[in-house]
C-alpha positions in Angstrom: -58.2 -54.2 58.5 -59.8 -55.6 55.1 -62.4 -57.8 55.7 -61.6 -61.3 53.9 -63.8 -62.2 51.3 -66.6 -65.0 51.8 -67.4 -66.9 48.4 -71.1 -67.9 48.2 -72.5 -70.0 46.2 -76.0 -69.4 45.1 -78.7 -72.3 44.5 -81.8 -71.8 42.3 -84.0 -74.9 42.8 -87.1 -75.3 43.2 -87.2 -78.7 45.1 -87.1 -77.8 48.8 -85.4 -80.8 50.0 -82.9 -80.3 47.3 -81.7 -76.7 48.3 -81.6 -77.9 51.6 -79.5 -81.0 51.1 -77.3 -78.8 48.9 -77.2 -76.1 51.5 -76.2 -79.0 54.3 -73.6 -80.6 52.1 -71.8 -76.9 51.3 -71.8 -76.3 54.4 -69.8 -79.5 55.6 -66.9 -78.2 53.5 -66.9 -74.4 54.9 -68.9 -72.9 51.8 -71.3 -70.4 52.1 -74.4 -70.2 50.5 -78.0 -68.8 49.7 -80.9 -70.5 48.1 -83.9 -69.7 45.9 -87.2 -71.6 44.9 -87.5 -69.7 41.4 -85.1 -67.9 39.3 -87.1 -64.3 39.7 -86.6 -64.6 43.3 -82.7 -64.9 42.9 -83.0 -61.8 40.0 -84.4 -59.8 43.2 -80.9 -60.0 44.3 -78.0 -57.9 43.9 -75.1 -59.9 43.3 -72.5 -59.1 45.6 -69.0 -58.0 44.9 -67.5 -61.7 46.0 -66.1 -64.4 44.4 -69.5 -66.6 44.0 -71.0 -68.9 41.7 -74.4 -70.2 40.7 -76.1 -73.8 41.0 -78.7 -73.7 39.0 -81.5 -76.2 38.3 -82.4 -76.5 34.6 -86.4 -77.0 34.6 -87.9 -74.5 37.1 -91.4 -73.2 36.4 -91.9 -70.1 34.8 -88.7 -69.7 33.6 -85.6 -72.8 32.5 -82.0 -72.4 33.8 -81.1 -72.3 30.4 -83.3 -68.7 30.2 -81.9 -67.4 33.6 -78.7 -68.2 32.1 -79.3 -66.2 29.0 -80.8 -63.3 31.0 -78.1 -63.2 33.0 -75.2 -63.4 30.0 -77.5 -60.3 28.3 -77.5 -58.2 31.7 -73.5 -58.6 31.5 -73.7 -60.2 35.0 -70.8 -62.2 35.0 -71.1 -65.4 37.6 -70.2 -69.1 36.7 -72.9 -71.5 36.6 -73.4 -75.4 37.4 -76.1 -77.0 35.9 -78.2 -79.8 37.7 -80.9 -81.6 36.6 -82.8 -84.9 36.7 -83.4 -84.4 32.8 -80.1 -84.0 31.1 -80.2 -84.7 27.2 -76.5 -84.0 25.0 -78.4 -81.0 23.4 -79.3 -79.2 26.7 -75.5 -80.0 27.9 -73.8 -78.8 24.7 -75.7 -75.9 24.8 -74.9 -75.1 28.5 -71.4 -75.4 27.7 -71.4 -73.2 25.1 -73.3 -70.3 26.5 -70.4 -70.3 29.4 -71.6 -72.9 32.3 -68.5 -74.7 34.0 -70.5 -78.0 34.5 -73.6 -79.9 33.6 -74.2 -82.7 36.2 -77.4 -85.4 36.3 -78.8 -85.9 39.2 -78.1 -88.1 41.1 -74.3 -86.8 41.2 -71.6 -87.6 43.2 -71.2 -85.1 46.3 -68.0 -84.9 45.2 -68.1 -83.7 41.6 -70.5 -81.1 42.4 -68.0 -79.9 45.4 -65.3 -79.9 43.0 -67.4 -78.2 39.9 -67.3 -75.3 43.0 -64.2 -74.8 43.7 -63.7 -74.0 40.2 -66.3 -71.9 39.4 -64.9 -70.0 42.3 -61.5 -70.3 41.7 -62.8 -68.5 38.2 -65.1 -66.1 39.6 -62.1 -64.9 42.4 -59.9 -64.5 38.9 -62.5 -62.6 36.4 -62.9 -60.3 39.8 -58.7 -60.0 39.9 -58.2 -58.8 36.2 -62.1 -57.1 36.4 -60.4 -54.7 39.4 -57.0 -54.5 37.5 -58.5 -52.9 33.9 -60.7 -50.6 36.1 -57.1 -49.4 37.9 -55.4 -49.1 34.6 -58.5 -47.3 33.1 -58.3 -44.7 35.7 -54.0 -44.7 35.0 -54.9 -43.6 31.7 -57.3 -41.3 32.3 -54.9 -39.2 33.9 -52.3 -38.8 30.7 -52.7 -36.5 28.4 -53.8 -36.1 24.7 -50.3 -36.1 23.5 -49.5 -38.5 26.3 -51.4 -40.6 25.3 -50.5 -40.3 21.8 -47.1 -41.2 22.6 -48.3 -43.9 24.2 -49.5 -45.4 21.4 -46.5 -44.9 19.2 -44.2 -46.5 22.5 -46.2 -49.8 22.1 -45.8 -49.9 18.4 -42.4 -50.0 19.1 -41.0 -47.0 18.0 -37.9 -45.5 19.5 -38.1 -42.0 21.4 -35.8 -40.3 18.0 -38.8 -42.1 15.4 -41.6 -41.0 18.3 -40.2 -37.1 18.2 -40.3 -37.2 14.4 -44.1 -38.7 14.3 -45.3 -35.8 16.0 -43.1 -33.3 15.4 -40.9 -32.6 18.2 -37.9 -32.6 19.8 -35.8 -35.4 21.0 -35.8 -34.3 24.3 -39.4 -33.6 24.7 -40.2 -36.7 23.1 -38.0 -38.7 26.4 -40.2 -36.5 29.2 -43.3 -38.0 27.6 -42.1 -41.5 27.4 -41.5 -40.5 31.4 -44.4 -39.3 32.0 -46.5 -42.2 30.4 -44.5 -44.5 32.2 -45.1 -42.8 35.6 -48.2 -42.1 35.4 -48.8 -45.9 34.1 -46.6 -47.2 36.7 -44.9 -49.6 34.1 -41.1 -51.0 34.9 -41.4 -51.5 31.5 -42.0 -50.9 27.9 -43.2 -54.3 27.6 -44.8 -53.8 30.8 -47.1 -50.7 29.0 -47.2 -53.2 26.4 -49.3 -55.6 28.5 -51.4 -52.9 29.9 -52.3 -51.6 26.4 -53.9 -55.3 25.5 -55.5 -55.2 28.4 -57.1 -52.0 27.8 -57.4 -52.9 23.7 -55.5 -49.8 23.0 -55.1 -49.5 19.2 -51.4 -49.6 17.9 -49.6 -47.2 15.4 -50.5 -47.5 12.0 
């Protein structure tokens, strides 16, 4: 049996009584979560491979939010962050936004916004994992074609039809179908525009 996923929610903060009334308040509505005083005690951690998201106070000493942000961005760790602070200015916020966080709240914030700021970093989180999992799957799907498979491939999602395919690289009509075949099985695509989709996923180049 699969063992469900628990989202987490991870707090960086380095009021006590604020991680802790966070912590309380999370846990009223069935969320789990972990807290940390300073940003370099949350880097310590390994994120785990759950849907999770990151509270994250802006002014911390040693390092800002805003810097654990861009540390994480640059390390290509890829979790949703809600900013919180007691010191909020429009530039701070716009520049939050931009660099990827879902909310900037001001403290003191409704319970309520913060919960729902949450569920959607979550929601988010769960779907990056989703389509994260699904390129890896179709990355190892097309690791298993061949050169020429994969060739073929390419010309299929162009659009060309299995007589043009044959002509572009110089074989017959009939070898030409048990390539199509074999990309398509070894994809596991219903669908032409099905192996369409999957080659934007996996930014395959097109057919000049």
């Amino acid at each position: 049996m699969t063992v469900p996923e628990t989202p987490t929610v991870f707090i960086v903060d380095d009021d006590d009584r604020m991680r802790a009334a966070l912590q309380r308040l999370l846990k009223t509505v069935g969320l789990h979560s972990e807290s940390f005083a300073t940003p370099h005690e949350f880097l310590q951690q390994k994120l785990p491979e759950i849907p999770s998201c990151l509270v994250l106070d802006v002014r911390l000493p040693g390092m800002s939010g805003l810097d654990l942000q861009r540390e994480l961005k640059e390390s290509g760790a890829e979790i949703p962050i809600i900013f919180i602070t007691s010191h909020g200015d429009i530039p701070m916020t716009v520049k939050a936004i931009k660099s990827g966080a879902v909310e900037f709240l001001t403290k003191p914030f409704r319970d309520q916004d913060l919960i729902d700021a949450i569920h959607v970093a979550l929601k988010s989180s769960a779907q990056a994992r989703r389509e994260h999992k699904e390129i890896v799957l179709l990355k190892e799907r097309y690791e298993t074609l061949t050169t020429r498979e994969r060739e073929v491939m390419r010309l299929m999602i162009s659009g060309m039809l299995t007589k043009q395919i044959a002509s572009a690289i110089g074989t017959s009509e009939i070898t030409a179908t048990v390539h199509r075949g074999q990309v398509m099985r070894k994809m596991r695509a219903s669908s032409p525009i099905e192996l369409g989709r999957m080659a934007e996923k996996l930014k395959l180049p097109t057919a000049d």
